[in-house]
C-alpha positions in Angstrom: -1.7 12.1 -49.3 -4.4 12.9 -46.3 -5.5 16.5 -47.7 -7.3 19.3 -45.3 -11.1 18.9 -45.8 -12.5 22.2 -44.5 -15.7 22.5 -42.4 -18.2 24.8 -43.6 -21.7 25.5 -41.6 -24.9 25.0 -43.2 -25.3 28.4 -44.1 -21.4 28.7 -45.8 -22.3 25.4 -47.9 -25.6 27.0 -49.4 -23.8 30.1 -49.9 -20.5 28.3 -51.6 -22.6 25.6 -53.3 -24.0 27.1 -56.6 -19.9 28.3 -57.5 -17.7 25.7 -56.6 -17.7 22.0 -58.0 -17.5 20.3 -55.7 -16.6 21.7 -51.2 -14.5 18.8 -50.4 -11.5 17.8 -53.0 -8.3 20.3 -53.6 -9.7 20.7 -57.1 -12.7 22.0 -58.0 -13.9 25.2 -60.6 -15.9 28.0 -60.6 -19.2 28.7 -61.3 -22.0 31.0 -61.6 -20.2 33.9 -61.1 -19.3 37.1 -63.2 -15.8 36.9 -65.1 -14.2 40.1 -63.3 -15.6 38.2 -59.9 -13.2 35.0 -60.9 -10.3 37.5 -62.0 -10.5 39.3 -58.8 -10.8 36.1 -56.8 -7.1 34.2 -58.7 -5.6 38.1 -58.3 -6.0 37.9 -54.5 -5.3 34.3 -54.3 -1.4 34.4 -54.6 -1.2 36.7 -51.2 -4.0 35.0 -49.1 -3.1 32.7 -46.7 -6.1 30.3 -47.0 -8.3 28.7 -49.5 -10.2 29.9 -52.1 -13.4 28.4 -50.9 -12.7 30.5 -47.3 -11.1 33.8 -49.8 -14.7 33.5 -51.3 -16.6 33.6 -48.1 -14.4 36.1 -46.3 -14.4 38.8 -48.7 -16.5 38.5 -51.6 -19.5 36.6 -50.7 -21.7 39.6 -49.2 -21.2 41.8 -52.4 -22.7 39.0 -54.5 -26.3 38.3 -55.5 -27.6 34.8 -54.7 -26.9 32.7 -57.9 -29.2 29.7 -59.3 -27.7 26.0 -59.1 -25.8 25.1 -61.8 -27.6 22.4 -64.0 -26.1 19.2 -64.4 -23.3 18.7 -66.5 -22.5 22.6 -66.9 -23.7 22.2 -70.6 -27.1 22.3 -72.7 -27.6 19.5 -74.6 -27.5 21.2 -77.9 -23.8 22.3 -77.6 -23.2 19.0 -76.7 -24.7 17.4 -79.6 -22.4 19.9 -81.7 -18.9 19.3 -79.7 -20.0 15.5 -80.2 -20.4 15.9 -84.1 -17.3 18.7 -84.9 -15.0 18.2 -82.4 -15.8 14.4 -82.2 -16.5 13.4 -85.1 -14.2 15.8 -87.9 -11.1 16.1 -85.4 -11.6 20.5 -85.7 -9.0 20.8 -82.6 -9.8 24.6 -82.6 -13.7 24.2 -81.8 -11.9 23.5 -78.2 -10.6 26.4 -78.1 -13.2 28.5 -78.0 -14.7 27.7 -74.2 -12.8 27.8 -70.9 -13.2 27.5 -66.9 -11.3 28.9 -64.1 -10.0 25.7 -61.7 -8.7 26.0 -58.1 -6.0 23.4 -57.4 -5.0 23.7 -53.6 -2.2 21.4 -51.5 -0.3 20.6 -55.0 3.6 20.5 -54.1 5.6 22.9 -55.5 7.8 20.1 -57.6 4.2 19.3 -59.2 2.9 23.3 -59.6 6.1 23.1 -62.5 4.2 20.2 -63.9 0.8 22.2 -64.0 2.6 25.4 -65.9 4.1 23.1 -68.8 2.0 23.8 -71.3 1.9 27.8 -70.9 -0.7 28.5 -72.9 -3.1 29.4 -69.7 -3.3 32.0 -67.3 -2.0 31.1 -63.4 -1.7 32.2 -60.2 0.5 31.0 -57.8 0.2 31.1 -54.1 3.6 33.3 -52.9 6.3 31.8 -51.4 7.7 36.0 -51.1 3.9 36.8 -49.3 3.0 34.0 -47.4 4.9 32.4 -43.9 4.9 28.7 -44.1 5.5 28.6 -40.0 1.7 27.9 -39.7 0.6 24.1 -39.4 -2.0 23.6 -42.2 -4.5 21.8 -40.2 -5.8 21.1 -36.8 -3.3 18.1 -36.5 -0.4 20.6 -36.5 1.0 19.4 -39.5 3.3 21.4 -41.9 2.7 22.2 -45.2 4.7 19.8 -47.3 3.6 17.0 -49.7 3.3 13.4 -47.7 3.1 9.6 -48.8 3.5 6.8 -47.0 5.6 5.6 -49.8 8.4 8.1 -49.0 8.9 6.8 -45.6 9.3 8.3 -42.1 12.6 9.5 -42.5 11.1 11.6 -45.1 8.4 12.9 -42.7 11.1 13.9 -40.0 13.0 15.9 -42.3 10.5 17.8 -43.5 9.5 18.5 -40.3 12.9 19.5 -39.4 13.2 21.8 -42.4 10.0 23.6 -41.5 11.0 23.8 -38.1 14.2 25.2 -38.9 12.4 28.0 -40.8 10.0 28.5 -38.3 12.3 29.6 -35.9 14.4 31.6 -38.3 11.5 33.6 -38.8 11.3 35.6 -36.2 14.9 36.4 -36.0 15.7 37.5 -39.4 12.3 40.1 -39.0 14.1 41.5 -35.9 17.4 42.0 -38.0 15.4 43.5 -41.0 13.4 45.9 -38.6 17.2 46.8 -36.9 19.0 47.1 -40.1 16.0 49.1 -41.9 14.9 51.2 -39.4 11.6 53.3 -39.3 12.3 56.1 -41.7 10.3 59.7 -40.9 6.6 60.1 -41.9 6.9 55.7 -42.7 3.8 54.2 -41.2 4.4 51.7 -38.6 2.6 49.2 -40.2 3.7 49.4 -43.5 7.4 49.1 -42.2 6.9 46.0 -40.2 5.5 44.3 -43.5 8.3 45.2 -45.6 10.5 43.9 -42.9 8.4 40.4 -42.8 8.5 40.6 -46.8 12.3 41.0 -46.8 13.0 37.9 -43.8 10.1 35.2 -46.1 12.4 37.0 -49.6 15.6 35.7 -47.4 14.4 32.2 -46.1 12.4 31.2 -49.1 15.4 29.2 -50.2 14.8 26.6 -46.8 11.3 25.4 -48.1 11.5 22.2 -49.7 10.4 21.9 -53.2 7.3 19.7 -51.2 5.9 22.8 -49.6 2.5 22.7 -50.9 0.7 25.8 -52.4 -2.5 26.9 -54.0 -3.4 27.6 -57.7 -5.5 29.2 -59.7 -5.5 27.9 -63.6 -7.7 29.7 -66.5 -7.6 28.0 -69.4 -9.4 26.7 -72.9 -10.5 23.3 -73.1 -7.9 22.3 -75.6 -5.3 23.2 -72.9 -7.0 21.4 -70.1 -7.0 18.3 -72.1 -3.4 18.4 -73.1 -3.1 19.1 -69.4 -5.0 16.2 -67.9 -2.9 14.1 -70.9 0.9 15.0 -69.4 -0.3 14.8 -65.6 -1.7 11.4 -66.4 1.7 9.9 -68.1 4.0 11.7 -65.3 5.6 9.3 -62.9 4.6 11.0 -60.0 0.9 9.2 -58.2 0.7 13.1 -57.0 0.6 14.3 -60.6 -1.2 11.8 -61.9 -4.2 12.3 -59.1 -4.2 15.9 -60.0 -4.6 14.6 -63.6 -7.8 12.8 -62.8 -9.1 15.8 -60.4 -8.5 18.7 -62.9 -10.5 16.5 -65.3 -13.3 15.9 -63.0 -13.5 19.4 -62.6 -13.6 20.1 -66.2 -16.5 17.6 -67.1 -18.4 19.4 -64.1 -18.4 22.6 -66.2 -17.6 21.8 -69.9 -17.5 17.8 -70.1 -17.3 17.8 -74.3 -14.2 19.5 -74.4 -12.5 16.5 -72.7 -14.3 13.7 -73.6 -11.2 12.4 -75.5 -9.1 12.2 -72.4 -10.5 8.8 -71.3 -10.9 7.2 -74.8 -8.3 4.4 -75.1 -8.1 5.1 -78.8 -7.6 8.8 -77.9 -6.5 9.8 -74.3 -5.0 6.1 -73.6 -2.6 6.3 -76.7 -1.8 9.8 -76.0 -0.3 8.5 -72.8 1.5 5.9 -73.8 2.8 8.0 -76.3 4.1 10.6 -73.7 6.0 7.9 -71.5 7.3 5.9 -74.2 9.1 9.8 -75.2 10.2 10.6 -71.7 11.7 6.8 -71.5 13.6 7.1 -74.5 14.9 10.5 -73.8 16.4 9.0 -70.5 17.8 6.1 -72.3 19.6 7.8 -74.9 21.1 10.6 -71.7 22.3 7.3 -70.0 23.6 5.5 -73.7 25.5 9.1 -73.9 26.9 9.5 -71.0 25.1 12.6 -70.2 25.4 12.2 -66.3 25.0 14.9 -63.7 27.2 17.8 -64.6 28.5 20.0 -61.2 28.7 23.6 -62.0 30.5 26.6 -60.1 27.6 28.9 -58.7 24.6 30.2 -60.5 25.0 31.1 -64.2 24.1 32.1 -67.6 25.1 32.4 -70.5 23.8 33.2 -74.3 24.1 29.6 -76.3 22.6 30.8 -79.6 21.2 33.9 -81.5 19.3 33.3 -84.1 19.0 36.9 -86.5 20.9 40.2 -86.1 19.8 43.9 -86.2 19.4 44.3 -90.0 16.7 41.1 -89.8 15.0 42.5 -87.1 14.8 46.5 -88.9 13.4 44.8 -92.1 10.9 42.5 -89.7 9.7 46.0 -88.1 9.0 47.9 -91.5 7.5 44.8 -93.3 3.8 45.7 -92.6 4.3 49.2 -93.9 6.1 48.5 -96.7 5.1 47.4 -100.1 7.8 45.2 -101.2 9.3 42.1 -100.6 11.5 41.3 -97.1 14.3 40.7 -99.3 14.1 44.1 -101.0 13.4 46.0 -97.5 16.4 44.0 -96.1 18.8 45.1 -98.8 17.4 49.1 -98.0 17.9 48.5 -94.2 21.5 47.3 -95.0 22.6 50.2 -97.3 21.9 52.4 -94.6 24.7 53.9 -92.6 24.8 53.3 -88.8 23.7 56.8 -87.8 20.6 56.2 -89.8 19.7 52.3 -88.6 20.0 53.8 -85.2 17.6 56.7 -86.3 15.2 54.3 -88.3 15.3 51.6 -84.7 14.3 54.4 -82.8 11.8 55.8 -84.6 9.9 52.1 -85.1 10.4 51.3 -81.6 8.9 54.9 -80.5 8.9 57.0 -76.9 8.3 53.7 -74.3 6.7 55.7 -71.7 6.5 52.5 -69.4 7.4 48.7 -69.9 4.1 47.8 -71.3 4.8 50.1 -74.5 6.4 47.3 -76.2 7.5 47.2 -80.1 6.0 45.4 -83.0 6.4 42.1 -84.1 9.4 42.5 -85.7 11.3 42.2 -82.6 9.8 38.5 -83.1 12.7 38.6 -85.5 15.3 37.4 -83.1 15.8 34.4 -81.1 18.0 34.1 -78.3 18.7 30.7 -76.3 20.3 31.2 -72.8 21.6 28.5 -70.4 21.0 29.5 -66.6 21.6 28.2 -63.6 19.5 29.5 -60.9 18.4 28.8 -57.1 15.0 26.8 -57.7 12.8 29.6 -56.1 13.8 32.3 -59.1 13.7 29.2 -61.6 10.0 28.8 -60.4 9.2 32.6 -61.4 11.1 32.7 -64.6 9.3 29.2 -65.8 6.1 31.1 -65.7 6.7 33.5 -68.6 3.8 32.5 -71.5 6.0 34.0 -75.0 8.8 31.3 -74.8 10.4 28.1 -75.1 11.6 26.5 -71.5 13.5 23.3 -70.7 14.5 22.0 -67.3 16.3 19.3 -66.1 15.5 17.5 -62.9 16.3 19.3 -59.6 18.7 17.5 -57.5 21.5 18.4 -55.2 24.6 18.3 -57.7 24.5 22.1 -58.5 24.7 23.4 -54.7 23.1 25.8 -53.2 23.7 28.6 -51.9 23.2 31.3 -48.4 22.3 34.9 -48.7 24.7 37.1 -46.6 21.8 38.5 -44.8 20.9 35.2 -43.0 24.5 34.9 -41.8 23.9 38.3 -40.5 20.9 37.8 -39.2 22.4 35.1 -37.0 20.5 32.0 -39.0 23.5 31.4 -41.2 24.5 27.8 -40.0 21.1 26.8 -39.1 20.3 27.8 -42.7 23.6 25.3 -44.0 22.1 22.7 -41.7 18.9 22.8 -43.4 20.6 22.0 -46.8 22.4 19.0 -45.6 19.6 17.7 -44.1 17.8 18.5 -47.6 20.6 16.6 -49.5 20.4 13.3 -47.0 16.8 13.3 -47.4 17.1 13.1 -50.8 20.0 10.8 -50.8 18.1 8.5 -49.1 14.7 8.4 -51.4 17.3 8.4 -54.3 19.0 5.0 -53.0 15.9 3.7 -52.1 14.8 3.9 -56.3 12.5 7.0 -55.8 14.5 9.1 -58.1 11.5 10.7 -59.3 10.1 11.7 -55.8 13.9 12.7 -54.6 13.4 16.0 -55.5 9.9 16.7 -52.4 13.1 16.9 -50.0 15.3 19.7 -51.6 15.0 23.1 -50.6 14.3 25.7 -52.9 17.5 27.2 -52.6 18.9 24.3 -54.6 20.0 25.4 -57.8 18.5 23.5 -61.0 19.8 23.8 -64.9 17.0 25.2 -67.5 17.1 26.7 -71.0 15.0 30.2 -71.8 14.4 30.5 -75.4 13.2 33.6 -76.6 12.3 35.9 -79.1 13.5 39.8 -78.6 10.0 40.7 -78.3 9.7 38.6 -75.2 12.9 39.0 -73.8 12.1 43.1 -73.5 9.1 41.9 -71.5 10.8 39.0 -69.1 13.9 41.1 -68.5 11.9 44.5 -67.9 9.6 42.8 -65.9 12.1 40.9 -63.9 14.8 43.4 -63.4 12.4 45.3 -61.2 13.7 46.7 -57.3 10.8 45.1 -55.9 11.7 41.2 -57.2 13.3 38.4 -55.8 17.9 39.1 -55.8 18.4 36.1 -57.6 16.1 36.4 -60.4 16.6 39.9 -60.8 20.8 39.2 -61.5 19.0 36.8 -64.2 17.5 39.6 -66.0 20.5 41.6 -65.5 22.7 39.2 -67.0 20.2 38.5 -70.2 20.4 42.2 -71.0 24.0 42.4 -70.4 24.2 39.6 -72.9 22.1 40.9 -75.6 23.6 44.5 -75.7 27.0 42.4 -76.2 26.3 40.8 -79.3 23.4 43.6 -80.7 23.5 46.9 -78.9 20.9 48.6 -80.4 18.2 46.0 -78.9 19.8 45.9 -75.9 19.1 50.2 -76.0 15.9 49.1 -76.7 15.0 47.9 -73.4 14.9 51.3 -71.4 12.8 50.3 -68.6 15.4 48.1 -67.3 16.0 48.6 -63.5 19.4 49.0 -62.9 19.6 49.9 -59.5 21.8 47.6 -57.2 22.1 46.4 -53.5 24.8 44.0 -52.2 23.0 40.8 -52.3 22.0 41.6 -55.9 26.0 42.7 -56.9 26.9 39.3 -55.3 24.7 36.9 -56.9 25.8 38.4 -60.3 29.7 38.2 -59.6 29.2 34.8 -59.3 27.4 34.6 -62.1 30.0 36.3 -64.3 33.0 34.1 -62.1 30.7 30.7 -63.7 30.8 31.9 -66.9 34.7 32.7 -67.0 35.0 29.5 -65.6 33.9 27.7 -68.1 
């Protein structure tokens, strides 16, 4: 792909120059500036509409002292020497641990942002598709924002241009309806209200981007993450991946080169990756051998698979560090207890939750639930991002359908909204047919659904649904969280109580998506 190179004046290159790695590739990292300055600089990432080079100049720049130039290599040669003799040379895998760098990756797809949160243990920001319009052109040649390759052909092209012009010009008409339907309310300032109405039209036609809109992200991270990182980009099928791979380590050796010096060892790095396609083969062998095709389902979904523990485990996991004795003797005390008591003792241990982040001990660790869901790809992409748990997806492709919120129908965008979709589904048909399976998914929308697994301990599942359940977040993965809790307080109540900063508060698009939800799962 042909990526935006921005121009900077002299002056803006000296200025940028000591803390970025490089001022022309979408990758580079930061340096030579505080830690709260690079935490402040991801946090208003997600909702600006540029780069982080230009976020940098625009409004942090001026506050800053000039900084030194960073010396070659990011490293002394000392620490060096050390990495080269422990890490090296004894194989101490948590030596890499112990140093990270903050990395800007900009114009990465949103198929291969999933690829750059795999491995969780890292902190990221996203660019927002729920902030930020995608009916500007990203460069002075008027382009949309969407992944290209010659490879994919010109049909490709024409549908993605098709797509973002269909959005474009739904835009402005589902801001008018918002602005009619929600009018001004007294003492509401004017300008506040016309961004909650944009907010609510980019919440509605979010589902029309394709899953090649490209975005912006901001990845913290250790060096033993950033090499296991680098390691999965490299072996994924996708050249887009794979060059992000190779960037993403360049940036690294700019700033901390001995934490990845294994990456491009064939002994090391090389056998890593053949390791890591030789697993992804097999496991697509042994679906076809199986017979474990494409299955359709109903609507969105989800539904509770497995629990793994029960109330009793989870009372004796939350009194373990005060007690004295053995688990198995604080689990036969928990169990003589009447149910009056266990409710007492649950509340007591859990204690007064003045807000969400008040969160119980560890022995809600104690409990494991596995839930099947199927989602509309945009709320997938904001579930996948939780740290504490175990996801699984399979690939996104058309057979699960999609969906259209009620609004756009009123709104008067309804059918161009359906057209979008099928032009989607062609386009992916066509890329499909033509033996680019893995690249099929660029031309879906976002509104496509897609199957993943969210395993999770009770600890975590508190936080996710909490979090998620909130008035201000997306319908579709609010009904999510809503169905998870629903779920749990089934099969144990008293965790379910638990959870009292659950929002519960409703609105039609919200009740909707979670009838079909329910209607799936009597279905099956």
């Amino acid at each position: 792909m042909d990526y935006p190179v921005e121009s900077f004046s002299s002056e803006e290159r000296a200025r940028l120059a000591p803390h970025v790695t490089n001022l022309d590739r979408p990758v580079f990292a930061l340096t030579a500036l505080p830690e709260t300055v690079k935490g402040a600089l991801f946090a208003r990432y997600s909702r600006y509409p540029g780069t982080l080079r230009r976020l940098f100049l625009d409004e942090f720049a001026d506050s800053l002292p000039e900084a030194p130039p960073v010396p070659e290599g990011g490293e002394g040669k000392r620490a060096a020497e050390l990495y080269e003799r422990i890490f090296l040379g004894y194989g101490d895998d948590s030596v890499a641990q112990l140093g990270g760098a903050h990395i800007a990756c900009e114009w990465v797809s949103n198929v291969v942002t999933k690829v750059l949160q795999r491995p969780r243990l890292a902190a990221y920001l996203e660019q927002s598709t729920r902030y930020i319009a995608y009916d500007a052109p990203m460069d002075a040649a008027g382009r949309y924002r969407y992944y290209r390759d010659p490879e994919l052909g010109p049909d490709y092209e024409a549908a993605m241009d098709e797509l973002f012009g269909i959005y474009s010009a739904a835009l402005p008409r589902v801001i008018a309806w918002a602005q009619d339907e929600f009018p001004l309310a007294d003492g509401e300032a004017p300008a506040a209200h016309a961004r909650a109405c944009k907010a609510k039209a980019l919440d509605l036609l979010r589902g029309l981007l394709p899953a090649s809109s490209l975005s912006h992200m901001g990845v913290y991270a250790t060096g033993q993450t950033y090499e296991q990182l680098i390691l999965h980009l490299l072996a994924h099928p996708l050249p887009e991946a794979q060059r992000y791979g190779r960037w993403i380590l360049e940036a690294v050796q700019a700033v901390m080169p001995s934490f990845v010096t294994r990456v491009e060892r064939p002994d090391r790095g090389g056998e890593w990756v053949s390791y890591l396609r030789a697993r992804e083969a097999a496991g697509r062998r042994w679906a076809h051998r199986l017979g474990l095709e494409e299955e359709p389902a109903d609507g969105p979904s989800v539904r509770l698979v497995h629990v793994d523990g029960d109330e009793e485990r989870l009372l004796a996991a939350l009194l373990f560090e005060a007690a004295g004795s053995s688990e198995e003797r604080t689990l036969s005390a928990v169990a003589a207890l009447g149910a009056d008591d266990r409710a007492a003792l649950l509340a007591d241990l859990v204690g007064d939750r003045r807000n969400r982040r008040h969160r119980p001990g560890r022995g809600f660790e104690a409990v494991r639930y596995r839930f099947e869901i199927v989602s509309d790809y945009g709320a997938f992409r904001d579930l996948q991002r939780h740290r504490m748990l175990t996801v699984q997806w399979q690939t996104l492709t058309p057979a699960l359908g999609a969906g259209v919120p009620d609004e756009v129908d009123a709104a008067g965008s309804g059918d161009e909204y359906r057209r979008a979709l099928e032009i989607s589904h062609a386009a992916y048909d066509r890329l499909s047919d033509a033996g680019q399976k893995a690249a099929a998914p660029y031309a879906l929308c976002l509104g496509y659904r897609i199957r993943y697994i969210l395993d999770l301990n009770a600890r975590e599942a508190m936080q996710l649904i909490e979090l998620r359940s909130g008035r201000e977040g997306h319908p579709s993965y609010r009904a999510v969280a809503h169905e998870m809790h629903a779920q749990i307080a089934a099969v144990h109540p008293a965790i379910g109580a638990a959870m009292t900063h659950v929002d519960r508060e409703q609105e039609p698009r919200l009740e909707r998506i979670l009838s079909e939800m329910r209607s799936a799962g009597r279905a099956r």
